[in-house]
N, C-alpha and C positions, 0 to 999 in steps of 0.2 A: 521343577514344573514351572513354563512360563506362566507369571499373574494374568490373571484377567483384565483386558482392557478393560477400564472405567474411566467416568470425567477428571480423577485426582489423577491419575496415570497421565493421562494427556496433558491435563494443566502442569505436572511438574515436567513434563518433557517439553512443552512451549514455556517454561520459566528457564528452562536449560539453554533453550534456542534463544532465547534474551540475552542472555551470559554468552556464548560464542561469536552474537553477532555483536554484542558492543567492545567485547576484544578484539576484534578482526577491525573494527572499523578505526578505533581508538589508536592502534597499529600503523596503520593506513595514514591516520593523521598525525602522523610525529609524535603517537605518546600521549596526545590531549586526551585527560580524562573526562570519564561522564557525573556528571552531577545527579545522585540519584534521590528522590522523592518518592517515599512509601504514603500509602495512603488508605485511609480505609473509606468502604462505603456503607453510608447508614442503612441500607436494605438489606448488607448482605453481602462480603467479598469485601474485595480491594486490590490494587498493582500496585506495581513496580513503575513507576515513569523516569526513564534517564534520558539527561538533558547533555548535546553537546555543543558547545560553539567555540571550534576549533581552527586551526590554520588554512583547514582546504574544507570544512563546513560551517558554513555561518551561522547556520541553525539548525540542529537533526534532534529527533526524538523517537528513542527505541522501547517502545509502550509494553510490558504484559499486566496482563489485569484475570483477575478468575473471580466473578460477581454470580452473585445470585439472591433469590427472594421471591416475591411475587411479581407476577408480569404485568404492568401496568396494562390498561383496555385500550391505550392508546396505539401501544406497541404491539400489543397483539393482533390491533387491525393491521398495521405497520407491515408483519410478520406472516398477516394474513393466518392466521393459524387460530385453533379454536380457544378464546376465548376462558372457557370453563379451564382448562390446562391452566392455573394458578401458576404455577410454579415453575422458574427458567432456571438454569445453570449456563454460564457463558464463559469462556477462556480463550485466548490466544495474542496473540503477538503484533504490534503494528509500528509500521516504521516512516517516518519522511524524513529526506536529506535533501535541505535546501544548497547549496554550495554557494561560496563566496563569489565563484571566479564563471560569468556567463556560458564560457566555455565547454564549463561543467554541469551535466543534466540533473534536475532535480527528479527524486528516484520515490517509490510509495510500495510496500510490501505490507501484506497482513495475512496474517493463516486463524482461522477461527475455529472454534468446536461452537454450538448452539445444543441444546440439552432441556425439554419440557419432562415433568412428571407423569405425561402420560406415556413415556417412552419414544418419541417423535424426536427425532436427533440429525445431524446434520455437521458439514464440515461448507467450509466457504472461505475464501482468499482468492491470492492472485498477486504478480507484482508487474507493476507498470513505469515507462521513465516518458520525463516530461523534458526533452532539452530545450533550451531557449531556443538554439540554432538544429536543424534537424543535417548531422552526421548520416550520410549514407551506411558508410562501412561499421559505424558506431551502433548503427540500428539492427545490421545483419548479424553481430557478433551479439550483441542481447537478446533478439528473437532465436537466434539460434541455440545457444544455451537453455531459454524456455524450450524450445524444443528437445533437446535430449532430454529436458529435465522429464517431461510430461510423455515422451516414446518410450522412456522407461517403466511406464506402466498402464498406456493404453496408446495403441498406433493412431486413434483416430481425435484425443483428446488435445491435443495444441490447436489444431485448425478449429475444433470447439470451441476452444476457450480463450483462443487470437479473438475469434468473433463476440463472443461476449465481452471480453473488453476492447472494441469497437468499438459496441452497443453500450455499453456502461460509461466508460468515460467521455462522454460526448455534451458537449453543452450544448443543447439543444436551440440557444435563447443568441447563440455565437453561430453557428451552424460549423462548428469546425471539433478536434477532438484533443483531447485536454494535451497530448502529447504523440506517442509513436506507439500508443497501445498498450500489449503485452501477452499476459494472460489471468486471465477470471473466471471464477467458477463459484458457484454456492447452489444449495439443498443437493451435496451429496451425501444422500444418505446410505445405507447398510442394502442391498440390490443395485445402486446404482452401477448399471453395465458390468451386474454379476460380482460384483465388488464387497468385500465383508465392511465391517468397522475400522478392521486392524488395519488392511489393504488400504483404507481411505485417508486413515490417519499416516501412513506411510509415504502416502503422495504427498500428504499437506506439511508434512515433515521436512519431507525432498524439496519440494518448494522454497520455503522456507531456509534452506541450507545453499538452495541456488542464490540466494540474496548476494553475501559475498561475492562470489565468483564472477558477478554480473556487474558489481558497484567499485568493488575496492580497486581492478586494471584502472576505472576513469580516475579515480584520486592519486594512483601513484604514476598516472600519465604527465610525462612534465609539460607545464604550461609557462612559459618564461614572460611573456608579455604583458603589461600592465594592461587591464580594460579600458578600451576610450570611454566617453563618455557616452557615445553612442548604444555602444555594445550594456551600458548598465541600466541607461534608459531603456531599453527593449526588453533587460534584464526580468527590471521591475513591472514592466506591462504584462508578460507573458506571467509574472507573479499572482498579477490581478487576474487574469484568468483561470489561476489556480483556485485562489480564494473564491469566484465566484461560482466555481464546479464544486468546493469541499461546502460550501455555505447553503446553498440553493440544490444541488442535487444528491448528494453524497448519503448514500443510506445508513452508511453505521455512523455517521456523524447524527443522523436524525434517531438513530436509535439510541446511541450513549446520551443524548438528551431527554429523552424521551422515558429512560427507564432511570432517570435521576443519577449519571453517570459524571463523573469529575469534569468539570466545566476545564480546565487547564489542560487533562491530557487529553480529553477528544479536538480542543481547539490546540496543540501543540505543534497539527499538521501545519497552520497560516506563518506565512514566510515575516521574516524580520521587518521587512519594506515591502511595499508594493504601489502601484501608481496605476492610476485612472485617468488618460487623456482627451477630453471628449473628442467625439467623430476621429480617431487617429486611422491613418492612412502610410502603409508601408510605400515605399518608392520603386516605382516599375523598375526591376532588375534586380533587388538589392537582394542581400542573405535574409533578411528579416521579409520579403518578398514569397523567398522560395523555400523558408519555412512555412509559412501560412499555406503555402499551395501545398504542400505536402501533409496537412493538420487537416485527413480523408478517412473514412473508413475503410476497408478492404483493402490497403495495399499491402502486397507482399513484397514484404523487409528481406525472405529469402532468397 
């Protein structure tokens, strides 16, 4: 008789998805191991945080965490959700991979469960890549993959969720979007578009499983050229635009704060370096030019 879906079910199959993706990527990078860090939380739970800084990434962190306790009133406005609902249950998976070599796109996945005591549940993730330099063929081969991943269990759910991460990754204060998109989604809950629990969790699974497939081609892509110094300055700008979408806009960053979450692994996503140049100014014609011009909402990568 298959078990009944519950939150322990799903949190040990997102601790499982931790364990796949850091062999595959550990792989990927000649071997380099991850340094791992248990931790507990005073409210309630605790994760996994593994650390890599390796050959072809300079700094990446493969997060799971399964927290719970009472839900702060801050968070709950945060969550928008009622209030009187004390009690959260939260797990899943988050990842960012900084790369050493500009060449290489720095990449962001996360698969979530959210779980209140009054029965009110939810799934929410999505993965996005951020290249310094914006690769045409580079962007068709990763929207595309989001796409089988997501026609595999709703026809109309990629062009959904392309658009919400538009809308989500966008630095509103820059007017431009943190990278080349992807796919995002959250409050799918148990009806949505006719969809059970299982069905949901199955998506966020698949997800989740698309990570590899998506990331490890670009690391075992050879890049033989030392970076100018050009190409590491822009490195580092485009870094600072990172940091100021995870810092100023980023909702699960404001929520692992917010509900007294390990200050080290929600801050693990901020790059090794990053640089601030004031009023900087790309040069009419350059790659660093026709990157920015393509940092849009709306456009189709296929």
């Amino acid at each position: 008789m298959k078990p009944v879906l519950d939150k322990h079910h799903i949190a040990e199959a997102f601790r499982g998805l931790q364990d796949e993706i850091c062999t595959g990527l550990s792989k990927a990078d000649g071997g380099t191991p991850f340094q791992e860090d248990n931790w507990q939380r005073a409210g309630g739970g605790g994760g996994r945080t593994r650390l890599i800084n390796g050959q072809k990434i300079e700094k990446g962190g493969v997060n799971f965490s399964e927290v719970y306790g009472k839900l702060p009133p801050q968070a709950a406005q945060s969550l928008k959700v009622d209030s009187s609902s004390s009690e959260f249950f939260a797990t899943g998976v988050s990842i960012v991979l900084h790369p050493r070599h500009p060449r290489r796109p720095i990449i962001h996945m996360n698969v979530r469960y959210f779980e209140l005591d009054n029965g009110v549940c939810w799934f929410g993730g999505g993965i996005d890549m951020t290249p310094h330099y914006v690769d045409l063929k580079q962007a068709a081969s990763f929207h595309q993959k989001l796409k089988d991943c997501c026609d595999q269990h709703h026809s109309d759910w990629y062009k959904r969720f392309k658009k919400e991460a538009d809308d989500y990754f966008f630095i509103p204060h820059r007017n431009e979007t943190r990278g080349i998109g992807g796919i995002f989604y959250d409050r799918l809950s148990p009806g949505y578009d006719g969809k059970s629990l299982a069905e949901l969790f199955d998506f966020s699974l698949a997800v989740g499983r698309t990570f590899l497939p998506c990331y490890v081609p670009e690391l075992d892509k050879p890049i033989t050229h030392t970076p100018t110094e050009a190409e590491l300055k822009w490195q580092r700008l485009r870094r600072g635009r990172y940091v100021e979408f995870n810092l100023v806009w980023d909702r699960g960053t404001k929520f692992g704060l917010t509900t007294n979450g390990r200050t080290e692994s929600i801050l693990m996503s901020l790059p090794p370096q990053a640089n601030w140049v004031y009023d900087y100014k790309t040069e009419e014609g350059s790659e660093e030019a026709e990157t920015l011009a393509m940092l849009k909402k709306g456009i189709s990568w296929i």
